[in-house]
LUMMARNU-601872 format. One record per residue (C-alpha): x, y, z; residue number from 1. Coordinates in steps of 0.5 Angstrom, whole numbers, plus 2048, in hexadecimal, padded with zeros to 3 digits. Last residue first. Layout:
BEGIN
+-----+-----+-----+-----+
:  xx :  yy :  zz :   i :
+-----+-----+-----+-----+
:   X :   Y :   Z : NUM :
...
+-----+-----+-----+-----+
END
This chain:
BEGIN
+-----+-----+-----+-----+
:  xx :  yy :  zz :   i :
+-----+-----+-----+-----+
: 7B6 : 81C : 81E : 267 :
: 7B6 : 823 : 823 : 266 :
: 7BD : 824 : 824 : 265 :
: 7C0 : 825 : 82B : 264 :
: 7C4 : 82A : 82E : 263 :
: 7C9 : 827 : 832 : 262 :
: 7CA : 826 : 83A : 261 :
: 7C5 : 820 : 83C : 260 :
: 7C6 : 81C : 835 : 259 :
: 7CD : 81C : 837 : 258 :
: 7CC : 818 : 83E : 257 :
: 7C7 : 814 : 83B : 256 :
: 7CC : 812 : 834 : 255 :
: 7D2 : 812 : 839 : 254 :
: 7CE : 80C : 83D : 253 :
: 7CC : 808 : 838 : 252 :
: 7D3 : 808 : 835 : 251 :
: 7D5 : 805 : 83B : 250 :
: 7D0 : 801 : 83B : 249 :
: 7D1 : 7FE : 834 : 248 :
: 7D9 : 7FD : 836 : 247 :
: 7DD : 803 : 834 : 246 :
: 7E4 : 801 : 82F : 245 :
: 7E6 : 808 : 830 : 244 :
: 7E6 : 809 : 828 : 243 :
: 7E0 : 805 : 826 : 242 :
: 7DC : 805 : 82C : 241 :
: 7DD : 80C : 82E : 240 :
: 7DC : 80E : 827 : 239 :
: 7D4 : 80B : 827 : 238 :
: 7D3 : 80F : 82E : 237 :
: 7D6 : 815 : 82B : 236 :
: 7D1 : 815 : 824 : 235 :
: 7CB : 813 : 829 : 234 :
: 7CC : 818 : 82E : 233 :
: 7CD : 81D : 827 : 232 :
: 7C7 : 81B : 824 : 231 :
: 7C2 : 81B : 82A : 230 :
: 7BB : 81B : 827 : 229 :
: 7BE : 816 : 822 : 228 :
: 7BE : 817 : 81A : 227 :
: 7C4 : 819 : 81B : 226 :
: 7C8 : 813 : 81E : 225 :
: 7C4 : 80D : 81C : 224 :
: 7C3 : 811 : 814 : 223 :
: 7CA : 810 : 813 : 222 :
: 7CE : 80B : 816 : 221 :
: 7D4 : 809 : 812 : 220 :
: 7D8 : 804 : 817 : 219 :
: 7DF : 802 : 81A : 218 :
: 7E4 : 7FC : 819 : 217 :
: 7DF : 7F7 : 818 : 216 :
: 7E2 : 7F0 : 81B : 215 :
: 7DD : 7ED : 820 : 214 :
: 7DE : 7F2 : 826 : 213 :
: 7DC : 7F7 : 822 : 212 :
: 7D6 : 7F4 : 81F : 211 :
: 7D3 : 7F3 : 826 : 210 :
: 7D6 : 7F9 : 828 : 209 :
: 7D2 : 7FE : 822 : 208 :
: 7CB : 7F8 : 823 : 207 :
: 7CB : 7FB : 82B : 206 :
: 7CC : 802 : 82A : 205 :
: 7C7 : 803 : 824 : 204 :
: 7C2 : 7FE : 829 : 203 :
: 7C4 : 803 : 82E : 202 :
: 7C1 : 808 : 82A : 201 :
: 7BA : 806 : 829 : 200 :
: 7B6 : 804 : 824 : 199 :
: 7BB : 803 : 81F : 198 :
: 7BC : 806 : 818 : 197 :
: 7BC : 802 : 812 : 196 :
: 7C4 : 800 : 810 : 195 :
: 7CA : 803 : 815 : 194 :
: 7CF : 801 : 810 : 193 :
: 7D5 : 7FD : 813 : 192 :
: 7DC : 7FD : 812 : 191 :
: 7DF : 7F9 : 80E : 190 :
: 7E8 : 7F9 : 80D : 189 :
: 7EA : 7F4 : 808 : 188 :
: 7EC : 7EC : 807 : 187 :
: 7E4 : 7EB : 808 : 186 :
: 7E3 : 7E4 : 80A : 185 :
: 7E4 : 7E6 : 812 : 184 :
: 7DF : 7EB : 812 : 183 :
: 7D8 : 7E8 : 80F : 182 :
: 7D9 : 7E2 : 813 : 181 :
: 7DA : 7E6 : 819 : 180 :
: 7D3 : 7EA : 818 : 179 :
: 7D1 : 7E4 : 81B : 178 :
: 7C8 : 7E7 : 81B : 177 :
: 7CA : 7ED : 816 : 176 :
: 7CE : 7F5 : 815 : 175 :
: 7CD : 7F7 : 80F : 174 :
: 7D3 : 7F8 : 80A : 173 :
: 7D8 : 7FD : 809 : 172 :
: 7DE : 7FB : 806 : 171 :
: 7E6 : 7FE : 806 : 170 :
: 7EB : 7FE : 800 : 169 :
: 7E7 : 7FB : 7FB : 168 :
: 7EA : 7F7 : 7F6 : 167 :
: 7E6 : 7F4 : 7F1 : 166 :
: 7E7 : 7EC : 7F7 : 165 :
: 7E6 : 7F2 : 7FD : 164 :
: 7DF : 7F4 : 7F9 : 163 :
: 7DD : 7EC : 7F9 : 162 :
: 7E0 : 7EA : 800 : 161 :
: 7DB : 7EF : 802 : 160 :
: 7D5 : 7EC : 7FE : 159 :
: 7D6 : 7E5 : 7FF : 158 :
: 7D6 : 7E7 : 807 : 157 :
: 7D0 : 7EB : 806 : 156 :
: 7CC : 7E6 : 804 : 155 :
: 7CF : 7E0 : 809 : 154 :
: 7CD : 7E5 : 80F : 153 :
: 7C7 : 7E7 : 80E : 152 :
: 7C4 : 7EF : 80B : 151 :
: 7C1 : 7EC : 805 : 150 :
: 7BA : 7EB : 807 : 149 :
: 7BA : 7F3 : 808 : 148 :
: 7BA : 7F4 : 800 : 147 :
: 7B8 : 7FB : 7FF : 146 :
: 7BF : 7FC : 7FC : 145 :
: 7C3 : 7F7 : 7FE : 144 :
: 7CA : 7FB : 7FF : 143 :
: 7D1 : 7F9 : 800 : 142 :
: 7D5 : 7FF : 800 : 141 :
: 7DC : 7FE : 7FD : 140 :
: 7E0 : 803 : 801 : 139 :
: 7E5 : 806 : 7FB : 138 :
: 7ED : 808 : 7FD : 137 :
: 7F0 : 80E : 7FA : 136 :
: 7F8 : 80C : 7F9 : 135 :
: 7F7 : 810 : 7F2 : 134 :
: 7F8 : 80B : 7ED : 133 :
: 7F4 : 806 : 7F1 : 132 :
: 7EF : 80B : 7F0 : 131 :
: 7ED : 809 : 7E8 : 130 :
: 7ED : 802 : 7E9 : 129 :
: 7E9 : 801 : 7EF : 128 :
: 7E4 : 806 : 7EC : 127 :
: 7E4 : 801 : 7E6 : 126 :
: 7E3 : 7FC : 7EA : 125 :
: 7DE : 7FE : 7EF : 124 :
: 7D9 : 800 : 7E9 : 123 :
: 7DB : 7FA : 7E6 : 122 :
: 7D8 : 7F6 : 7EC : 121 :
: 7D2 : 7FC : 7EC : 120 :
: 7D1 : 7F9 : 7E5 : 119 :
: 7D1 : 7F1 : 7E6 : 118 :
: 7CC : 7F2 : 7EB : 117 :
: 7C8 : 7F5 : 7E7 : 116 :
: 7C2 : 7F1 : 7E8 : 115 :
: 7C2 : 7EE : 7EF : 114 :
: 7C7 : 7EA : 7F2 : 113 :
: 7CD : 7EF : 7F6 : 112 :
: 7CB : 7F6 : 7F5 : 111 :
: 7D1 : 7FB : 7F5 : 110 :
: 7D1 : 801 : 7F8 : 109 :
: 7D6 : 807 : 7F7 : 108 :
: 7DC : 80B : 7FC : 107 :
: 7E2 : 80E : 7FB : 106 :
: 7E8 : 80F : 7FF : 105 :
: 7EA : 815 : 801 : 104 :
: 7E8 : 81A : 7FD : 103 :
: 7EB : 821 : 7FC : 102 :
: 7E6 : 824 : 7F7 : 101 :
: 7EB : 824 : 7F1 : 100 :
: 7ED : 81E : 7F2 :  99 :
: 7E7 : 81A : 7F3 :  98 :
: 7E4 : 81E : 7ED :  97 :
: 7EA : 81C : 7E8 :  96 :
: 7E8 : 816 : 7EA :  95 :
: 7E1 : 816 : 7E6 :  94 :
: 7DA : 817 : 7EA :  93 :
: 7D5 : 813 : 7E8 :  92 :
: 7D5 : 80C : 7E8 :  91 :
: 7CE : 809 : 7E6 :  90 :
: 7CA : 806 : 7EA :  89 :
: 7C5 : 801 : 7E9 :  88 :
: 7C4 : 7FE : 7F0 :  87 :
: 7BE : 801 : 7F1 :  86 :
: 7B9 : 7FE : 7ED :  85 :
: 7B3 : 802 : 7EA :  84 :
: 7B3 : 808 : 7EC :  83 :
: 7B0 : 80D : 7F2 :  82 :
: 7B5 : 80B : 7F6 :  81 :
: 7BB : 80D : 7F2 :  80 :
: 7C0 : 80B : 7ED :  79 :
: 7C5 : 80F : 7E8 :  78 :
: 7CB : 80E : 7EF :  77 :
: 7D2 : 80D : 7F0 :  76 :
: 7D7 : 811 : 7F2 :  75 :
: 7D6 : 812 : 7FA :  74 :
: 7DD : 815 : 7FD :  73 :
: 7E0 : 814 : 804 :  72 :
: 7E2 : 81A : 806 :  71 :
: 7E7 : 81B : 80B :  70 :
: 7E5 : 820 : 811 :  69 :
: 7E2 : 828 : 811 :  68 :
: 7E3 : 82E : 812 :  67 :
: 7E7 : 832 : 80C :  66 :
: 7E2 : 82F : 806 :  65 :
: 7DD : 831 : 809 :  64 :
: 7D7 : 82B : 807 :  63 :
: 7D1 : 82E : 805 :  62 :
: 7D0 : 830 : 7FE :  61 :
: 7D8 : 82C : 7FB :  60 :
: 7D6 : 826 : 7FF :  59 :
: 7D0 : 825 : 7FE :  58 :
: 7D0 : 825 : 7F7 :  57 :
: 7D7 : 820 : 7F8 :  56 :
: 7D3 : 81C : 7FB :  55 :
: 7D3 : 819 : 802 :  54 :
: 7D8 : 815 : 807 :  53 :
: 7DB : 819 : 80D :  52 :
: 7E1 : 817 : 810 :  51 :
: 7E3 : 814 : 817 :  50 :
: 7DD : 817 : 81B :  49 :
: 7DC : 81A : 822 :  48 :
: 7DF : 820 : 821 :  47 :
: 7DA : 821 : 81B :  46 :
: 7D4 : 820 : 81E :  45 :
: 7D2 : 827 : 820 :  44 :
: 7D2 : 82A : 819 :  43 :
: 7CF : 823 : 815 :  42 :
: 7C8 : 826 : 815 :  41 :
: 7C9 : 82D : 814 :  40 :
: 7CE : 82B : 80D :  39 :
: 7C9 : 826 : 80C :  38 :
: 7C2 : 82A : 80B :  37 :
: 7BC : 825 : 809 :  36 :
: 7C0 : 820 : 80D :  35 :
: 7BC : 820 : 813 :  34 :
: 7B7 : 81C : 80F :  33 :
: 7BA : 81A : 808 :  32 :
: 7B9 : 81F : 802 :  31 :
: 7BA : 81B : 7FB :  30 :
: 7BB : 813 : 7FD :  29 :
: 7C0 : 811 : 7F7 :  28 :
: 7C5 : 816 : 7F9 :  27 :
: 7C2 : 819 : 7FF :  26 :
: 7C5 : 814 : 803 :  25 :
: 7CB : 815 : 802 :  24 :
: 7CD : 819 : 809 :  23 :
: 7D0 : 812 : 80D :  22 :
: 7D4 : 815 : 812 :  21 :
: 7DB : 80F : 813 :  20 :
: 7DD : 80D : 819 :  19 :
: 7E4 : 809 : 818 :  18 :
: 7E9 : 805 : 81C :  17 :
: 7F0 : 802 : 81A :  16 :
: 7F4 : 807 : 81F :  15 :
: 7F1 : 80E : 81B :  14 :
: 7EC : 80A : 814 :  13 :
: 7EB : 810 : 80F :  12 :
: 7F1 : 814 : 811 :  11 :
: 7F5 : 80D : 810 :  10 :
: 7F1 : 80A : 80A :   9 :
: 7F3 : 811 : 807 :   8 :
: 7FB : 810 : 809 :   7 :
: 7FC : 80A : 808 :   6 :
: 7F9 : 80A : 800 :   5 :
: 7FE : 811 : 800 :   4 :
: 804 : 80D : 802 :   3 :
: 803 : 807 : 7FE :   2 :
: 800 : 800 : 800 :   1 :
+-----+-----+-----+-----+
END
């Protein structure tokens, strides 16, 4: 691994570990709940994540470019929810623009078993190929679309070792039932999707620790953090267990006392 690809992966993962903010959504979702102005929404979550991971629309109209973290960059999409299929994504954003925006990885989806499989597996290995020779590392993202019965072990095992076997620097998957399974075939580095939001926000803390003591190194939370009444104790809860190596009750603990002391937001 060259100096550049050490260094980004180094920025995204301080120590091995990472708490990427998710703010993509828009792209497929339009205006999501909480994140109709995401500039204002991630403002008081950025000391607590690692990177952020959103568009390069987003990024140039809400994002200050002098106060923020590493960037992990979506480049594919063409689909949306009032389409047909998710999965048919096309990748829209050229080297040159991850260059030019300063990214330090990027990011696109790919749909294991469905129709355009084939498709989302060459979009990552053209992107694979084109980054490699700017040290820029890719996170493959495993998504299933509306798919929720797919979100089990044997399943995600297949598609991350997949996304690793075209090259992806990092995966990130769902969290699972045996989550090991799905860790301990993957050569590379997963970190665990947040998926459908929880019930509450100890089961948020619960499934994070879970996955954590069974191999991810870190998780891209997105709607389970600024979507809850109490965003920044959730924010600092989840970064006590995956940088402190907090216990579930510990990070309980921090998220009431925090919940306390902060201003919240209403969901």
């Amino acid at each position: 691994m060259d100096w550049g690809m050490q260094n980004r992966l180094g920025q995204l993962m301080p120590n091995g570990r990472c708490f990427f903010m998710p703010i993509d959504h828009g792209y497929f979702q339009g205006p999501t709940r909480c994140l109709e102005k995401p500039g204002e929404t991630i403002k008081p979550l950025l000391p607590y994540a690692d990177a952020i991971f959103c568009t390069r629309g987003v990024l140039r109209a809400s994002i200050d470019p002098l106060n923020t973290k590493p960037i992990v960059l979506r480049v594919s999409g063409c689909s949306s929810v009032v389409g047909k299929d998710l999965a048919n994504e096309e990748l829209t954003t050229s080297i040159a623009e991850i260059i030019r925006l300063n990214a330090a990885a990027a990011g696109l989806s790919v749909f294991i078993g469905t129709d355009y499989e084939k498709e989302s597996l060459k979009n990552l290995a053209t992107l694979v190929n084109q980054c490699e020779d700017y040290g820029i590392p890719v996170m493959a993202v495993t998504a299933v679309g509306r798919e929720l019965e797919k979100r089990e072990a044997r399943y995600l095992a297949l598609a991350c070792r997949i996304a690793a076997e075209l090259g992806a620097r990092v995966v990130k998957t769902y969290w699972c039932e045996d989550f090991d399974k799905v860790a301990c075939g993957c050569p590379v580095p997963v970190i665990m999707a947040g998926g459908p939001k929880c019930e509450t926000e100890l089961e948020v803390l619960e499934f994070v620790h879970d996955g954590l003591q069974k191999g991810a190194v870190g998780i891209n939370l997105g709607r389970n953090v600024w979507q809850s009444p109490h965003p920044v104790a959730i924010a600092k809860a989840l970064r006590a267990i995956v940088h402190d190596h907090a216990s579930v009750k510990q990070a309980h603990e921090i998220f009431k006392a925090t919940k306390k002391t902060k201003p919240t937001t209403k969901a």
